[in-house]
Every structure is written in C-alpha cells, then in structure tokens.
PyMOL Python script that loads the backbone (N, CA, C, O; Angstrom):
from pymol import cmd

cmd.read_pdbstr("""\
ATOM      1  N   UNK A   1       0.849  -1.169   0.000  1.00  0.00           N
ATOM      2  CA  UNK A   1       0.000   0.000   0.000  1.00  0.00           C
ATOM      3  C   UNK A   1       0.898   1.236   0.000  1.00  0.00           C
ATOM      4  O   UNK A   1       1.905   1.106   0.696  1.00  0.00           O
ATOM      5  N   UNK A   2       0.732   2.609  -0.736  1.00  0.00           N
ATOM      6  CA  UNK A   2       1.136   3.515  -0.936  1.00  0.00           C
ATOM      7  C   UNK A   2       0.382   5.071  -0.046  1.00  0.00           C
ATOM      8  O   UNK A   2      -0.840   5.197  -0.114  1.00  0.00           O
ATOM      9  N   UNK A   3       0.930   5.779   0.467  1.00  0.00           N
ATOM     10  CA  UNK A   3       0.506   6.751   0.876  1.00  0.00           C
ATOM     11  C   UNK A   3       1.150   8.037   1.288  1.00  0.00           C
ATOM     12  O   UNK A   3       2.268   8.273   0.832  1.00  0.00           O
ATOM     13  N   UNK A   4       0.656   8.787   1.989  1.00  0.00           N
ATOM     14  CA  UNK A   4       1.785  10.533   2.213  1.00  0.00           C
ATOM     15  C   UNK A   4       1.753  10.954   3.289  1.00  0.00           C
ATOM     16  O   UNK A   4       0.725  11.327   3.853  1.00  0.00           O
ATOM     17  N   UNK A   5       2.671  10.966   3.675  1.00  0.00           N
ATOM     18  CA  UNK A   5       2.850  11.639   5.069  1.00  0.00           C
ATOM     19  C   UNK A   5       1.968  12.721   5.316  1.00  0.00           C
ATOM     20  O   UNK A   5       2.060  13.660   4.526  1.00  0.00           O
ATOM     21  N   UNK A   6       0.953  12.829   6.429  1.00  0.00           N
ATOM     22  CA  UNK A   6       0.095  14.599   6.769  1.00  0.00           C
ATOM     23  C   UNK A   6       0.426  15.227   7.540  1.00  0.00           C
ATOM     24  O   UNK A   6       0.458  16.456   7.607  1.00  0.00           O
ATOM     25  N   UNK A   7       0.851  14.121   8.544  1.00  0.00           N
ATOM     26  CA  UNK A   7       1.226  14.684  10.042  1.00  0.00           C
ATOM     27  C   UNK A   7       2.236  14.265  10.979  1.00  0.00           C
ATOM     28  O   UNK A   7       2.063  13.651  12.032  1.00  0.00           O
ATOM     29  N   UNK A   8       3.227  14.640  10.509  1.00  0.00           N
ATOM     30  CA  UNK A   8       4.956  14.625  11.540  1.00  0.00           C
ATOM     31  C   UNK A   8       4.804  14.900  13.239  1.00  0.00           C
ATOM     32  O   UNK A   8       3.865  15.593  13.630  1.00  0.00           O
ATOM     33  N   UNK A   9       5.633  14.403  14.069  1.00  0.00           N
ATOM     34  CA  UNK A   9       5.818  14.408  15.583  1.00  0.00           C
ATOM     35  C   UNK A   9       7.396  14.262  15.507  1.00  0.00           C
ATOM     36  O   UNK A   9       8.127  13.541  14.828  1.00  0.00           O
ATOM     37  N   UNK A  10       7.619  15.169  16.407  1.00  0.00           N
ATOM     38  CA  UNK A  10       9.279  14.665  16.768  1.00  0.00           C
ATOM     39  C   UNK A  10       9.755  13.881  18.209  1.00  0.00           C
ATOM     40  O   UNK A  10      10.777  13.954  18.891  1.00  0.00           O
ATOM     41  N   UNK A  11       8.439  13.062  18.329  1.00  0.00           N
ATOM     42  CA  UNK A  11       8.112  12.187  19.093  1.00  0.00           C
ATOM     43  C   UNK A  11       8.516  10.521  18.786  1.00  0.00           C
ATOM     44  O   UNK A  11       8.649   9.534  19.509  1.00  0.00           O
ATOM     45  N   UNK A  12       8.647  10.816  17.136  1.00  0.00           N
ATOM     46  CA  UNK A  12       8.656   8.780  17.057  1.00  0.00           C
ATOM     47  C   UNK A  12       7.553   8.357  16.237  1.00  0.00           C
ATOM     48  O   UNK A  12       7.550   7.252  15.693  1.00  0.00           O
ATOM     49  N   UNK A  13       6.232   9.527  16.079  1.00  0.00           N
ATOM     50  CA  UNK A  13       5.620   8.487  15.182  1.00  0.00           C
ATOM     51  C   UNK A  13       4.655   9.574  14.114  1.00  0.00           C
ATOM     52  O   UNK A  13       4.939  10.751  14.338  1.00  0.00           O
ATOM     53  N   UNK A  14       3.723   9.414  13.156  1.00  0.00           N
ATOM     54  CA  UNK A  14       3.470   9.929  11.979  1.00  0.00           C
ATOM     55  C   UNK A  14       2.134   9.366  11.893  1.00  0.00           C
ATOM     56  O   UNK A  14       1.690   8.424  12.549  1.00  0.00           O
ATOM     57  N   UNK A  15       1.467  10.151  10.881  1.00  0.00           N
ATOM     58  CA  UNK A  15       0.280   9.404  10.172  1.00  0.00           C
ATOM     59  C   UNK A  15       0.058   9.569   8.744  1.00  0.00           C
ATOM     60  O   UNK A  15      -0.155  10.661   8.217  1.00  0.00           O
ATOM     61  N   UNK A  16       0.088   8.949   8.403  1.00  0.00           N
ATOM     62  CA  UNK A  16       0.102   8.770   6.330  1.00  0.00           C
ATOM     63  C   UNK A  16      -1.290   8.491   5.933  1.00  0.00           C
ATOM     64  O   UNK A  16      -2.021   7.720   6.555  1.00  0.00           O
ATOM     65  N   UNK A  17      -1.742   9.352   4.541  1.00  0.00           N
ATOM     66  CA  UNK A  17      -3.094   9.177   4.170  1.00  0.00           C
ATOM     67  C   UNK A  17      -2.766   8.333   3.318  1.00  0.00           C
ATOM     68  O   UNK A  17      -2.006   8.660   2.407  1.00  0.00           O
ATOM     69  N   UNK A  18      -3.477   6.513   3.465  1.00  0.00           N
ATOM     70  CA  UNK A  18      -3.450   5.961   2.264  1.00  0.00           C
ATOM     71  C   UNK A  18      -3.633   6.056   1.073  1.00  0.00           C
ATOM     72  O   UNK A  18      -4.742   6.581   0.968  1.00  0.00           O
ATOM     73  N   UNK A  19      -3.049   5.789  -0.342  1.00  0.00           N
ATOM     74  CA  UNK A  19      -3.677   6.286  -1.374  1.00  0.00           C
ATOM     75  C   UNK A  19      -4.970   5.917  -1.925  1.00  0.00           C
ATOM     76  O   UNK A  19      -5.430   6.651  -2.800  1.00  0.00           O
ATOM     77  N   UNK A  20      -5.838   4.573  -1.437  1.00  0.00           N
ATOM     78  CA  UNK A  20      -6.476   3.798  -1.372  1.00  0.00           C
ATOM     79  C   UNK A  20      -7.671   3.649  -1.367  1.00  0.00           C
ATOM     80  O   UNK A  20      -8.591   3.196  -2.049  1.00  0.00           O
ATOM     81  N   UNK A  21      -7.292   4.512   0.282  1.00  0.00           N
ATOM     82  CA  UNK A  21      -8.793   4.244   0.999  1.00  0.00           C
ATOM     83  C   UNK A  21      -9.145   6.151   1.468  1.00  0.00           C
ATOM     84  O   UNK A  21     -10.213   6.744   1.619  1.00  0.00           O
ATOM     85  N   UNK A  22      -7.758   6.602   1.571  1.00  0.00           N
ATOM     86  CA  UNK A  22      -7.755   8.087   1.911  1.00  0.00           C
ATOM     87  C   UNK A  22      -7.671   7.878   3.577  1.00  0.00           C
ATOM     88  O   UNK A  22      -7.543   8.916   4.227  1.00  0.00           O
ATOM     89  N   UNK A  23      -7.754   6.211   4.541  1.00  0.00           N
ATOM     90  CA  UNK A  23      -7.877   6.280   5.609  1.00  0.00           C
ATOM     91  C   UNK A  23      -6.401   6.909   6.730  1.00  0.00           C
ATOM     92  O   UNK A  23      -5.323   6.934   6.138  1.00  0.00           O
ATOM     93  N   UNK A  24      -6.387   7.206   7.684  1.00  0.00           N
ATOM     94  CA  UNK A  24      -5.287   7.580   8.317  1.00  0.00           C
ATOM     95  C   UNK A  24      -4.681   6.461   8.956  1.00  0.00           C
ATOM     96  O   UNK A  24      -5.186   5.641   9.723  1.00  0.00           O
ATOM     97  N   UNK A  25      -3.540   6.555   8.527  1.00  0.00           N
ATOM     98  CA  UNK A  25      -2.639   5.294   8.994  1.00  0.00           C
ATOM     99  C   UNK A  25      -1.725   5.611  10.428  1.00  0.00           C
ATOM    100  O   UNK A  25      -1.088   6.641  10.212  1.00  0.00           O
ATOM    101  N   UNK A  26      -1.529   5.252  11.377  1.00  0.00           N
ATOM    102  CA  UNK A  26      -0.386   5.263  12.618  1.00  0.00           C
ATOM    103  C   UNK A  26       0.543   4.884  11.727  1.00  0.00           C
ATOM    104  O   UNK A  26       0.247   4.282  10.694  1.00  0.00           O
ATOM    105  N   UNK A  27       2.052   5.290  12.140  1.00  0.00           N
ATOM    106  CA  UNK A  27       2.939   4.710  11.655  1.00  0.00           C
ATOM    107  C   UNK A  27       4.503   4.947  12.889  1.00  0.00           C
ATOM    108  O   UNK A  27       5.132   6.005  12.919  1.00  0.00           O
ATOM    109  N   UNK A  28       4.740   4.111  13.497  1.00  0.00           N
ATOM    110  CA  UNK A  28       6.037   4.363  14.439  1.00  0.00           C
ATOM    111  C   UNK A  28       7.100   4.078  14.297  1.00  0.00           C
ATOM    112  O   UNK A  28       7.306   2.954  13.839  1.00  0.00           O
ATOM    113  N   UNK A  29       8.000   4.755  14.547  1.00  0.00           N
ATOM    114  CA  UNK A  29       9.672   5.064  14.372  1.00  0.00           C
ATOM    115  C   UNK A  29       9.644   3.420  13.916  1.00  0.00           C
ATOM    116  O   UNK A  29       9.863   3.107  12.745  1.00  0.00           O
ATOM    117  N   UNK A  30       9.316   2.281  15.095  1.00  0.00           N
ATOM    118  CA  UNK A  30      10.106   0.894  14.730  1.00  0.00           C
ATOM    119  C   UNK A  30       9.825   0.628  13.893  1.00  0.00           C
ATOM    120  O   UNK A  30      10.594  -0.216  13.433  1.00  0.00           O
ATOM    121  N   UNK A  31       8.774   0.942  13.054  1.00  0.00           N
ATOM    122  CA  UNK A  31       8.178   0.320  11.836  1.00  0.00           C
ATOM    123  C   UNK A  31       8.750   0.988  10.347  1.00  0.00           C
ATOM    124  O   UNK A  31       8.358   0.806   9.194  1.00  0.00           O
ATOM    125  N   UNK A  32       9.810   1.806  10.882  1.00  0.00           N
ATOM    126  CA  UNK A  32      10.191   2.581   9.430  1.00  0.00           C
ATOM    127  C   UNK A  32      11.671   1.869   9.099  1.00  0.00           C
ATOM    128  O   UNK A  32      12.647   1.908   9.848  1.00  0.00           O
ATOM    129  N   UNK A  33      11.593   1.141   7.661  1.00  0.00           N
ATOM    130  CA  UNK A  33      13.184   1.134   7.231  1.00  0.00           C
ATOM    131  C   UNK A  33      13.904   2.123   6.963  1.00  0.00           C
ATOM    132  O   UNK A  33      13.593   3.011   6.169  1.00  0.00           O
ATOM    133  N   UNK A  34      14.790   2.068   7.511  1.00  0.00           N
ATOM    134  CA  UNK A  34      16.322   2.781   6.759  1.00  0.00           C
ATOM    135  C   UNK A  34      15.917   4.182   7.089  1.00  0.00           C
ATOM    136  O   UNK A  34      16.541   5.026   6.445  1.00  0.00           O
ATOM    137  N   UNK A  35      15.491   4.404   7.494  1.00  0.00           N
ATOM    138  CA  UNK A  35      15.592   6.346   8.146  1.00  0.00           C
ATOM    139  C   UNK A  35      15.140   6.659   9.492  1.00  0.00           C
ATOM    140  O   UNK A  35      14.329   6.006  10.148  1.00  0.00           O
ATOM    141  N   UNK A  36      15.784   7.792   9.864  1.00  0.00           N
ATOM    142  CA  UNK A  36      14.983   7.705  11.251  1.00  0.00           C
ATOM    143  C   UNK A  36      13.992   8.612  11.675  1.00  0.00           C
ATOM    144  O   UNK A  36      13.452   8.624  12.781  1.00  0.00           O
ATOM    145  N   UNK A  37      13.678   9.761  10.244  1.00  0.00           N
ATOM    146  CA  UNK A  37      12.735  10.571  10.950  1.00  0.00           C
ATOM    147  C   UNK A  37      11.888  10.233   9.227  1.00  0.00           C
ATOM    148  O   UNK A  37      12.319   9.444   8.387  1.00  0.00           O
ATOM    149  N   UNK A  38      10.839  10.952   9.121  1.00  0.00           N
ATOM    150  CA  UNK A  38       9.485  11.314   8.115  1.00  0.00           C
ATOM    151  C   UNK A  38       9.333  12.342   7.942  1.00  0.00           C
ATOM    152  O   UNK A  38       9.896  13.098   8.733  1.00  0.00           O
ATOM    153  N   UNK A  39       8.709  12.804   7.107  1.00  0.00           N
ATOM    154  CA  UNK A  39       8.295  14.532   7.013  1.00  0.00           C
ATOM    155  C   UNK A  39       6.803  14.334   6.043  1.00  0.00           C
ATOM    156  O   UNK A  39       6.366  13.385   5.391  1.00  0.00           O
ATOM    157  N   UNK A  40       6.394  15.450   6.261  1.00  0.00           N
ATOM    158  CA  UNK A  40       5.286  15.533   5.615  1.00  0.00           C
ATOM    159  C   UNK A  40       5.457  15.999   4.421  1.00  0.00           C
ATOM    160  O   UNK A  40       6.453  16.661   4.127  1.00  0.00           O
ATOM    161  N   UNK A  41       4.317  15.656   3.413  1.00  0.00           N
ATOM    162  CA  UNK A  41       4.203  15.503   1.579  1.00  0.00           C
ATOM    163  C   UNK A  41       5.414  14.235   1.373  1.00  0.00           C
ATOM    164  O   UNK A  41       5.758  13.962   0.223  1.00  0.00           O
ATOM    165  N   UNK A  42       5.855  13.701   2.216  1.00  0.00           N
ATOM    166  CA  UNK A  42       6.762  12.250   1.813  1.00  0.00           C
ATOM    167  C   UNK A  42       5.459  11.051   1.398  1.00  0.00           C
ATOM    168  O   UNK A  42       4.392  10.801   1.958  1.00  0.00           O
ATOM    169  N   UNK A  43       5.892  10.677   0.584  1.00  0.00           N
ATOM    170  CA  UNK A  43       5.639   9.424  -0.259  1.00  0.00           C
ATOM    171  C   UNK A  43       5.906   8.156   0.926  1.00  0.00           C
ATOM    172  O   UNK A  43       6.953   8.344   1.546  1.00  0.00           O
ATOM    173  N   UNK A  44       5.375   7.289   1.214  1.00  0.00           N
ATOM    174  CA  UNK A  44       5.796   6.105   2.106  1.00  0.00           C
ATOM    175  C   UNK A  44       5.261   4.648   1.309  1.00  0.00           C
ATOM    176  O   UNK A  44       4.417   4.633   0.412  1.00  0.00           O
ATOM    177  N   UNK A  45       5.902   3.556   1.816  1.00  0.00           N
ATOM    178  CA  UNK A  45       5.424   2.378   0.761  1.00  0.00           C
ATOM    179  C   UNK A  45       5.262   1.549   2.376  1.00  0.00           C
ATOM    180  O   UNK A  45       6.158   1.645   3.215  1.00  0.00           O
ATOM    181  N   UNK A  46       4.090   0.816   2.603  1.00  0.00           N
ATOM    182  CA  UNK A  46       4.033   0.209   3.605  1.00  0.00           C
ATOM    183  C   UNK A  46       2.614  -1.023   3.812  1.00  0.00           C
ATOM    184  O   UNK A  46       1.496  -1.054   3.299  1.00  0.00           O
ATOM    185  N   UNK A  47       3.272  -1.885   4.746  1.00  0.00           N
ATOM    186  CA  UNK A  47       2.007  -2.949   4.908  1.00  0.00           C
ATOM    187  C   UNK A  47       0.948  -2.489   6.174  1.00  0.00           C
ATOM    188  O   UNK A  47       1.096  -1.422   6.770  1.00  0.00           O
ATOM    189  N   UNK A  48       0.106  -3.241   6.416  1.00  0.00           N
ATOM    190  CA  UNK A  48      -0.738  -2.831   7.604  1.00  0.00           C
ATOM    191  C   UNK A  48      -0.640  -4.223   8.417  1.00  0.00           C
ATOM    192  O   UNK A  48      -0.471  -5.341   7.932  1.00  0.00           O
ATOM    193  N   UNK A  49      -0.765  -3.928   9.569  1.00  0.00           N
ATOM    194  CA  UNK A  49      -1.295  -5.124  10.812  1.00  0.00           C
ATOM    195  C   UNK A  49      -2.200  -4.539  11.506  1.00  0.00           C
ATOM    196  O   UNK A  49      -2.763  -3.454  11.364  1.00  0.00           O
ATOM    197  N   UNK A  50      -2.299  -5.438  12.349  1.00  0.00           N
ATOM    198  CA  UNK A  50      -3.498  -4.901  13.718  1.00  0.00           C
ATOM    199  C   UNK A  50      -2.314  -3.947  14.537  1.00  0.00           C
ATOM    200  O   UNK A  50      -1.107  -4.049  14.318  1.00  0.00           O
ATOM    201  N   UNK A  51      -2.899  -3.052  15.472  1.00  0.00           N
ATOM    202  CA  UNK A  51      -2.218  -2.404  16.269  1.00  0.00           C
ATOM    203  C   UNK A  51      -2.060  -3.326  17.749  1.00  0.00           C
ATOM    204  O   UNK A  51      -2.514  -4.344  18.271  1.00  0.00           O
ATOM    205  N   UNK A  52      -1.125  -2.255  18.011  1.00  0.00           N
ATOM    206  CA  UNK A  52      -0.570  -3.077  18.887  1.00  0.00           C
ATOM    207  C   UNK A  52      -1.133  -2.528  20.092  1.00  0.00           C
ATOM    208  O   UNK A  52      -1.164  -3.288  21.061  1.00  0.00           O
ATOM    209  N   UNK A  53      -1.636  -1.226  20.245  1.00  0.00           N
ATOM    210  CA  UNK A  53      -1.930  -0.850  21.086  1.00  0.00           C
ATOM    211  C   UNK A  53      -3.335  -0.142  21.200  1.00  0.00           C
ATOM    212  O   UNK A  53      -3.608   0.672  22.082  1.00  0.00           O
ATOM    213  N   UNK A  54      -4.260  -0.582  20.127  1.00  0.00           N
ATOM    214  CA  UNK A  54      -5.559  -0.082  19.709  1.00  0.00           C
ATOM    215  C   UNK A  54      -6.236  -1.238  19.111  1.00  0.00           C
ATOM    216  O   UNK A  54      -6.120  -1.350  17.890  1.00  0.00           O
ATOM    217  N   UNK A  55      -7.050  -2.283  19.861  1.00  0.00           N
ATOM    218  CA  UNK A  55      -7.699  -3.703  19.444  1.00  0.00           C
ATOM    219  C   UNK A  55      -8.362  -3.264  18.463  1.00  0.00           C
ATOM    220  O   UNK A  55      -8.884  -2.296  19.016  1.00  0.00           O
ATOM    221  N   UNK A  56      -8.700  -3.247  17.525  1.00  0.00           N
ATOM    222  CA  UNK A  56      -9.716  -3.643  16.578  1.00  0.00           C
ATOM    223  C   UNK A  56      -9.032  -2.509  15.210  1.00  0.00           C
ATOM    224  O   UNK A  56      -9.704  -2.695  14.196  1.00  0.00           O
ATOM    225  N   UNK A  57      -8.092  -1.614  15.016  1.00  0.00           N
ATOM    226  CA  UNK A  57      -7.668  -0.917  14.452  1.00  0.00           C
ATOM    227  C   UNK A  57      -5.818  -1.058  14.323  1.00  0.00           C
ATOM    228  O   UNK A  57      -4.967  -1.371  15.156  1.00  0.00           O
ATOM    229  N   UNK A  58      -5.758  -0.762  13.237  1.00  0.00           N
ATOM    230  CA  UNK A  58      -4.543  -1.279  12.176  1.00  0.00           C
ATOM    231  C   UNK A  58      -3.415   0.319  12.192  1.00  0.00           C
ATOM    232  O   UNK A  58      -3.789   1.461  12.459  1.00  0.00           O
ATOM    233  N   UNK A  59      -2.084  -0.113  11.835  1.00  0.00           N
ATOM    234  CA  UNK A  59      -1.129   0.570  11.642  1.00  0.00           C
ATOM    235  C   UNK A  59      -0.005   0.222  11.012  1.00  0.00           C
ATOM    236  O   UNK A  59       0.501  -0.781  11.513  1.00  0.00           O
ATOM    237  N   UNK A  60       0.504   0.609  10.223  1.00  0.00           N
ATOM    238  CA  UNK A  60       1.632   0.658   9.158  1.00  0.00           C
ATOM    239  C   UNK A  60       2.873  -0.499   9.842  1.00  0.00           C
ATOM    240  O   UNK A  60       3.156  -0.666  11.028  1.00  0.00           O
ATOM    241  N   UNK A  61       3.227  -0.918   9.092  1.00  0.00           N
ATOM    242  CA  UNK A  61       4.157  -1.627   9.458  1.00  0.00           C
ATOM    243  C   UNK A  61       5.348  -1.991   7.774  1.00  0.00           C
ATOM    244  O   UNK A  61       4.832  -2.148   6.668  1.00  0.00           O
ATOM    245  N   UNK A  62       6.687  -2.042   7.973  1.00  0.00           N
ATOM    246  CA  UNK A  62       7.347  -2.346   6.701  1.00  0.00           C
ATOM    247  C   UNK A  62       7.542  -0.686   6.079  1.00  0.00           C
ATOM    248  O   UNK A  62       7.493  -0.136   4.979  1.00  0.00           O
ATOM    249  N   UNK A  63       7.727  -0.391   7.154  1.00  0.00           N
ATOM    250  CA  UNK A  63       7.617   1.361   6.235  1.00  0.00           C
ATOM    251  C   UNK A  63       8.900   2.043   5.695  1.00  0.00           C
ATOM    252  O   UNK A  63       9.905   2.409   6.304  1.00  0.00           O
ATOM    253  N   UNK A  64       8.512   2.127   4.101  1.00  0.00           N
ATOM    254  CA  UNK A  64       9.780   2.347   3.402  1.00  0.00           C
ATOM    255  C   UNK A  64       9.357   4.105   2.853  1.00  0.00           C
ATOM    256  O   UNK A  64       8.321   4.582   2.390  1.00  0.00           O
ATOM    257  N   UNK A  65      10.596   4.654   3.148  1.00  0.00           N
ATOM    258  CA  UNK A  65      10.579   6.463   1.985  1.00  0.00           C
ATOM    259  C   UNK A  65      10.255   5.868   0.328  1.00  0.00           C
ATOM    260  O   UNK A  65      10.615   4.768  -0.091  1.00  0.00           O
ATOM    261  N   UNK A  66       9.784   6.504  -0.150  1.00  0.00           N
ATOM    262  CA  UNK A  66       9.955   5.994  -1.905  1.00  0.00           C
ATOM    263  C   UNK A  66       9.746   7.432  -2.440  1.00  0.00           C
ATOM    264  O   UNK A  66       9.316   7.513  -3.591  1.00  0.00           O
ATOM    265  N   UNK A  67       9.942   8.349  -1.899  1.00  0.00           N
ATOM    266  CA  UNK A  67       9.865   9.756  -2.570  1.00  0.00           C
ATOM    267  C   UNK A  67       9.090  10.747  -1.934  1.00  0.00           C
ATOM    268  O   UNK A  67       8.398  10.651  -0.920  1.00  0.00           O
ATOM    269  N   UNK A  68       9.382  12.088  -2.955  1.00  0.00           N
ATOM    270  CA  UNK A  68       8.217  13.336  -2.229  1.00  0.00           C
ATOM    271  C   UNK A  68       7.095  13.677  -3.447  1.00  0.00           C
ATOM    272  O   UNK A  68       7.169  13.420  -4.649  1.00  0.00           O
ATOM    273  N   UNK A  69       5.932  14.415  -2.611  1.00  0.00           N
ATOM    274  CA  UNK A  69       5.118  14.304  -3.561  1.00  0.00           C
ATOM    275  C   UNK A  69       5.208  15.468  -4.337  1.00  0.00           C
ATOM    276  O   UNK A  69       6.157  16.236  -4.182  1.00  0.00           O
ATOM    277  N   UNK A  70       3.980  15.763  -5.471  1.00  0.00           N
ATOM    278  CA  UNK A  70       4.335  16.905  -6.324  1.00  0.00           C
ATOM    279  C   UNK A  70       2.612  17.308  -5.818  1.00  0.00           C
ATOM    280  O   UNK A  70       1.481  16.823  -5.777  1.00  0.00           O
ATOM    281  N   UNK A  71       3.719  19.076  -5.359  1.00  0.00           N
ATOM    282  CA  UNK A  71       2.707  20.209  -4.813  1.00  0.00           C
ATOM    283  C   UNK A  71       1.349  19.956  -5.572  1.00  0.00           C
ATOM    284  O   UNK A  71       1.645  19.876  -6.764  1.00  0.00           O
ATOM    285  N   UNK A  72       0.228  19.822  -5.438  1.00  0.00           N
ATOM    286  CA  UNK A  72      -0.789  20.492  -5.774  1.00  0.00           C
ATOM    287  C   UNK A  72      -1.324  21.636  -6.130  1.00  0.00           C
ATOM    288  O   UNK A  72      -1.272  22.506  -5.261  1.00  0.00           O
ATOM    289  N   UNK A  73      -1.867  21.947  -7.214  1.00  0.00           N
ATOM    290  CA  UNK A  73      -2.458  23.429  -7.350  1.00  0.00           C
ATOM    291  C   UNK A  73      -4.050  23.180  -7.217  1.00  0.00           C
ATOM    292  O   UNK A  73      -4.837  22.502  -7.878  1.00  0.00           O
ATOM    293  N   UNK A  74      -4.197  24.041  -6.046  1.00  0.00           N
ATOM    294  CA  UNK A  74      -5.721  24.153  -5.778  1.00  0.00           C
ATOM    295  C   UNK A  74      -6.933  24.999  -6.763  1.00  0.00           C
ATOM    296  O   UNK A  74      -6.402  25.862  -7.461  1.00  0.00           O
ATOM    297  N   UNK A  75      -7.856  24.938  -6.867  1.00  0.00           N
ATOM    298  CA  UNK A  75      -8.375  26.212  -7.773  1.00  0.00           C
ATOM    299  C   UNK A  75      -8.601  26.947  -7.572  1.00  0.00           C
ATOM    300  O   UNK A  75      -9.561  27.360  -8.223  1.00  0.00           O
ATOM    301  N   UNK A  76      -8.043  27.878  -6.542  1.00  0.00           N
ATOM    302  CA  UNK A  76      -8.150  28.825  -6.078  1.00  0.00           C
ATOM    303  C   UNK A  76      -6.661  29.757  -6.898  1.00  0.00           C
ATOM    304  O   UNK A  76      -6.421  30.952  -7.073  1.00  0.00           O
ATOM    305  N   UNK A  77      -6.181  28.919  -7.115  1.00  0.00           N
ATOM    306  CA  UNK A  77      -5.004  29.593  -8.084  1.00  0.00           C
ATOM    307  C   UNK A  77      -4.843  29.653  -9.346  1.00  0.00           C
ATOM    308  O   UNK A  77      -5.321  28.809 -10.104  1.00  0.00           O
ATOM    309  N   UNK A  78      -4.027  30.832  -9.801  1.00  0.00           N
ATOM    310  CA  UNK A  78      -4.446  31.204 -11.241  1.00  0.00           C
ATOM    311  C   UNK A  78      -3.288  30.729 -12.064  1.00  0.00           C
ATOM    312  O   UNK A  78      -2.213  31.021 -11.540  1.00  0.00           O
ATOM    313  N   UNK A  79      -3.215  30.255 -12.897  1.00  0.00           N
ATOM    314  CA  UNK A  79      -2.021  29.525 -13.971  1.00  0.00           C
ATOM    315  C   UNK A  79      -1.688  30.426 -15.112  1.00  0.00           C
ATOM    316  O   UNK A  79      -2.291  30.967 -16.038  1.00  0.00           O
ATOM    317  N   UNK A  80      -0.628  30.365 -14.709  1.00  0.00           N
ATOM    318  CA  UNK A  80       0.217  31.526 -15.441  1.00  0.00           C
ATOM    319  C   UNK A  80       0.932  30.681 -17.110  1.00  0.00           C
ATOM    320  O   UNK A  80       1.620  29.668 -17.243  1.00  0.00           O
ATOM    321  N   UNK A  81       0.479  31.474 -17.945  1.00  0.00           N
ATOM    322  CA  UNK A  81       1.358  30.744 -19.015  1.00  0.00           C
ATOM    323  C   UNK A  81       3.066  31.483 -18.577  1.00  0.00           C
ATOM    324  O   UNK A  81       4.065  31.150 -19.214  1.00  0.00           O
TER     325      UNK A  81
END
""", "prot")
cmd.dss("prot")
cmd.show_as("cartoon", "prot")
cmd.util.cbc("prot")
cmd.orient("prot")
C-alpha cells in the first residue's frame, strides 16, 4: 500500500493518508526502514497489521521512503502561461 505523510511528531511516530482508501494510517519510528525521521508531503510504501496498542484498528508496518510528492495546485489559483 502507498501513501503521504500529513502529520509529523518529533516524538517517534506519523500518520500517512493511504492512497487507497484516503484512511489515516499510525505509523512508528520501529516500523520505518532505513531512516529515522518522516516529514510531511513524503511518499511512504508500507504494509498494515493490527495495532498493537488499539484492538480492533490497524497501523503501518514495513515502512519504506519511496519519494516526495508533487505540490498540488488548488483552484483557487491562477495559472500563469
């Protein structure tokens, strides 16, 4: 599953909007390969399990960087040739 970082902590853990489902994912420091922090508009590639600390609700696990995303233009903005 693919999704984007929304919301950074310099606590250890994150939440990523799946691309999927649009649902909010937990995601914690142990569960991230090869880096040690996240940022938001990051790209993440990751599996889900049950949580570990919330019965009946799921959180990221296998969590890899795979890139940043590309800004959005809202329509509220005007496009310039």
């Amino acid at each position: 599953m693919f999704g984007t970082i929304v919301s950074a902590s310099d606590r250890g853990f994150w939440f990523a909007e799946a691309d999927s489902t649009h649902q909010s994912i937990f995601i914690h420091q142990r569960n991230v390969k090869g880096r040690r922090f996240l940022h938001v508009n990051e790209r993440v590639k990751f599996d889900l399990a049950p949580s570990t600390t919330k019965p009946g609700e799921v959180e990221a696990i296998n969590v890899e960087f795979v890139g940043m995303t590309i800004a959005r233009q809202t329509s509220d903005e005007a496009v310039r040739p």
